[in-house]
C-alpha positions as CSV (number, residue, x, y, z in Angstrom):
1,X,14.4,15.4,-1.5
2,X,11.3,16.1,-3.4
3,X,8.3,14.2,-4.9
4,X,8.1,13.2,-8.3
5,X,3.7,12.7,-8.4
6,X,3.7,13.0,-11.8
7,X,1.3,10.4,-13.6
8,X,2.9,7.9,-15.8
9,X,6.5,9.8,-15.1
10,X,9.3,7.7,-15.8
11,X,10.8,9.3,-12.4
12,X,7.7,9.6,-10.5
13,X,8.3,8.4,-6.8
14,X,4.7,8.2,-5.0
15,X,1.4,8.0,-5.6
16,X,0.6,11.5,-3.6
17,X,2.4,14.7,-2.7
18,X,2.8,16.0,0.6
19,X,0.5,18.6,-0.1
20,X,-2.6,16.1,-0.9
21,X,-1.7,14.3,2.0
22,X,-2.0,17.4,4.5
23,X,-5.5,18.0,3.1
24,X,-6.4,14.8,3.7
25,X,-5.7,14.2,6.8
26,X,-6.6,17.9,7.9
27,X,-10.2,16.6,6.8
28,X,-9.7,13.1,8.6
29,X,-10.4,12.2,12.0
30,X,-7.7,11.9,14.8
31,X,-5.0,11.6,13.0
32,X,-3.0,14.7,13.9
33,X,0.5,13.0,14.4
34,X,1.1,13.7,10.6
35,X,1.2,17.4,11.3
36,X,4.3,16.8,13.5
37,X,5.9,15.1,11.2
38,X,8.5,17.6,8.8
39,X,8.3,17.6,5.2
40,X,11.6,15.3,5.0
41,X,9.7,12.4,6.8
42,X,6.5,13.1,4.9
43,X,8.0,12.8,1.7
44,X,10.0,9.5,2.7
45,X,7.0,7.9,4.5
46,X,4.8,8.7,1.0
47,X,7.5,7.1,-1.3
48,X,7.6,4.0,1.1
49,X,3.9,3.9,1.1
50,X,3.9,3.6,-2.6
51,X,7.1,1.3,-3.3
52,X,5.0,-0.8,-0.9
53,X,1.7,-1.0,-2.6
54,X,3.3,-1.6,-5.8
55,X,5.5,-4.1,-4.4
56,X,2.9,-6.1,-2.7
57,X,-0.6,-5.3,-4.7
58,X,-1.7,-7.2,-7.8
59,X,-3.0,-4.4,-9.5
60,X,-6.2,-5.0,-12.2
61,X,-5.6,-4.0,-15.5
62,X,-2.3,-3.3,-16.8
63,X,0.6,-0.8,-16.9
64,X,-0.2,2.1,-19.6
65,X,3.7,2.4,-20.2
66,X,6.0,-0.4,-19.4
67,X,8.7,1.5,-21.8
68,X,8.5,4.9,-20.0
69,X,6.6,4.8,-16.5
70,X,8.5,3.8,-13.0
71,X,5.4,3.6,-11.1
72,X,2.9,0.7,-11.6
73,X,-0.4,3.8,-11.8
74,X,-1.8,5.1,-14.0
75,X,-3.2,1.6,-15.5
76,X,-5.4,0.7,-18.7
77,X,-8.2,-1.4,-18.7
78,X,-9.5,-0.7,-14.4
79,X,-12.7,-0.3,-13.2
80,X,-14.1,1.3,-9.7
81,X,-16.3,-0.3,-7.8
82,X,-19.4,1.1,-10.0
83,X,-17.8,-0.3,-13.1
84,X,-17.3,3.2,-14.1
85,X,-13.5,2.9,-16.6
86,X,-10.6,4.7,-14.9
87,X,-9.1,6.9,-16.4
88,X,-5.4,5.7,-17.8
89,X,-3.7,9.0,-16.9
90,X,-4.6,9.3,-13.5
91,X,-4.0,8.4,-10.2
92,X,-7.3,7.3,-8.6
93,X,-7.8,9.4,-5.5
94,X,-8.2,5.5,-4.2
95,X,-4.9,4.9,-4.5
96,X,-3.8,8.0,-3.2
97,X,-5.7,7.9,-0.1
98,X,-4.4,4.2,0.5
99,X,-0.5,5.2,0.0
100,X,-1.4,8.5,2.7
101,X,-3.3,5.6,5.4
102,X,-0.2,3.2,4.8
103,X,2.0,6.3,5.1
104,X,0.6,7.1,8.1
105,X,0.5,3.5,9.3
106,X,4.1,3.0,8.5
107,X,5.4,6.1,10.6
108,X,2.8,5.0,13.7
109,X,4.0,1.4,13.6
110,X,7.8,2.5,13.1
111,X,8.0,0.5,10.1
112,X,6.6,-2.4,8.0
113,X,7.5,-5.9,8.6
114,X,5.5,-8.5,6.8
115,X,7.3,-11.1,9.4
116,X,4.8,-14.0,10.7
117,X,5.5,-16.2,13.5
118,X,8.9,-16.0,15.0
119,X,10.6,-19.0,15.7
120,X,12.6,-18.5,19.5
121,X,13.9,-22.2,19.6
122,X,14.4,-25.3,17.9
123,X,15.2,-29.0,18.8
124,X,16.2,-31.3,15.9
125,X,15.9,-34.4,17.5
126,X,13.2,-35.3,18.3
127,X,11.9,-32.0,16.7
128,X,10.6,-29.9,18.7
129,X,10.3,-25.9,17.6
130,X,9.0,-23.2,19.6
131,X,7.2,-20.5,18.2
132,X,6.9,-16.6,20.0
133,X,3.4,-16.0,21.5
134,X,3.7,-12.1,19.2
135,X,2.4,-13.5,16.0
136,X,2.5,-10.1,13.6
137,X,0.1,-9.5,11.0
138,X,1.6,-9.3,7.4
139,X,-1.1,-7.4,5.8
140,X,-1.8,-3.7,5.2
141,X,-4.3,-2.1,7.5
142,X,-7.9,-2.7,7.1
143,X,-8.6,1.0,5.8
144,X,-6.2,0.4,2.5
145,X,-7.1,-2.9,1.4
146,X,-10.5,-1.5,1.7
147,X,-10.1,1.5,-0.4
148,X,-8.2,-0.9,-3.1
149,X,-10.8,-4.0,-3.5
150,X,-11.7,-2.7,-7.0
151,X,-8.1,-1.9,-7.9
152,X,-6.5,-4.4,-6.7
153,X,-5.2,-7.5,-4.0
154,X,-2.4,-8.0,-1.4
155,X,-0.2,-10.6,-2.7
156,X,0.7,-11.8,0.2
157,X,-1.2,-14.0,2.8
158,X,-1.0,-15.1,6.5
159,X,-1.3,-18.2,7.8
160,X,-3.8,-16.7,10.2
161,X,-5.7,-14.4,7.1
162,X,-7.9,-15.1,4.7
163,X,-6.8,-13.3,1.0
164,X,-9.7,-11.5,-0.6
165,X,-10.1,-12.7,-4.6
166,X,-12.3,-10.8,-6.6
167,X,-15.0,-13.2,-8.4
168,X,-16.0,-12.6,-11.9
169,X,-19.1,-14.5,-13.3
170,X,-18.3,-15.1,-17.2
């Protein structure tokens, strides 16, 4: 199984390639369980990463090539967070840092689960439901929503989370 990275590819399959990933986190701090991991499970944890993002993010701007492109990057019409135009046939190293964190996050958490509040009983009448004391958080972790405010937002929230929404004075 190999990587398609290839911007705007109509078979393209994650935002990063193994390789980019291994410099980054040779560069980052204490996160040295990646090097364990074999290429096999780096390459499925980076496509994950990505069908994630794009599953869940509401990306600014829009596609460049709804006809041809399987990923949801590159994008027209985005801005970093200097206002500075992104280029359309790219991959902003943003968004590949943020698909190597969740990556990363996914294989250290042994999974993604978006799952809130889990019900263990319920009593119909008179109603009375129970809910588990493990409430999980459905968001990404702090580091990618971070690296993605310009980009983008989760579009999901918890009833415990507050959703960040980008303002824009007219």
């Amino acid at each position: 199984m190999s990587l398609d990275t290839t911007p705007g590819g109509s078979t393209a399959d994650s935002y990063g390639s193994v390789s980019e990933a291994d410099l980054y986190f040779s560069i980052g701090y204490k996160k040295t369980a990646w090097n364990l991991l074999s290429t096999p499970d780096k390459e499925a944890l980076l496509k994950e990463s990505t069908r994630l993002l794009d599953q869940f993010f509401e990306w600014e701007g829009s596609i460049k090539s709804d006809s041809v492109q399987s990923l949801r990057w590159p994008r027209s019409y985005v801005y970093d967070i200097d206002g500075r135009l992104v280029s359309d046939s790219i991959i902003p190293n943003q968004v590949k840092w943020a698909t190597f964190e969740l990556a990363y996050y996914v294989d250290e958490s042994d999974g993604f689960d978006i799952e809130e509040n889990v019900i263990d009983s319920i009593k119909v009448g008179p109603i009375t439901a129970k809910f588990s004391n493990t409430v999980k958080d459905p968001s990404f972790p702090r580091i990618v929503t971070d690296l993605l405010i310009p980009l983008g937002s989760t579009t999901f929230v918890s009833s415990n989370q507050v959703k960040q929404v980008k303002l824009v004075r007219v």
